[in-house]
C-alpha positions, 0 to 999 in steps of 0.5 A: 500500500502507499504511505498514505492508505498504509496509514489510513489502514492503521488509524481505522483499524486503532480505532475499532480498538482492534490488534493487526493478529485480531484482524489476520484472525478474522480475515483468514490471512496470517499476521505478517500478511496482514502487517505488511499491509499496513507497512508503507509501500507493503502488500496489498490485499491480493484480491478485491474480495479480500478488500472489500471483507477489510473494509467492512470489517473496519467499517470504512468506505472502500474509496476513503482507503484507497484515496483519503475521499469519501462518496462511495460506500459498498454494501452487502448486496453490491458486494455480492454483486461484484464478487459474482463479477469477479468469479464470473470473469475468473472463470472466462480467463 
């Protein structure tokens, strides 16, 4: 992640008053995955579901994380919507 979503990810993740082995733990990666997500120019999540389980897991908009903007909230229908797409256009490929 770049510098600033890596801290935006710190700061939301702090104030759910949750720890980086908490969130591996329910996002079924290890912790050190999950840690160099948080470390500036670290790893990102590899897929756009595991993105969006990160987001409404801290209860943040998927564009404020990747930006620093809001405007665009994902919920759990659109959500599914996009995982159909994804699983759909996996499988053309």
């Amino acid at each position: 992640m770049t510098p600033p979503q890596a801290a935006r990810l710190k700061d939301a993740r702090r104030k759910k008053g949750l720890t980086q082995k908490e969130i591996a733990r329910q996002l079924n990666v290890s912790t050190p995955t999950y840690r160099a997500w948080e470390r500036p120019g670290g790893a990102e999540p590899n897929t756009i579901s595991k993105l969006i389980e990160l987001c409404e897991l801290l209860e943040i908009p998927i564009d404020w994380l990747l930006t620093g903007k809001t405007g665009l909230q994902i919920n759990k229908q659109q959500r599914a919507a996009i995982e159909n797409l994804i699983v759909a256009f996996s499988e053309t490929h």
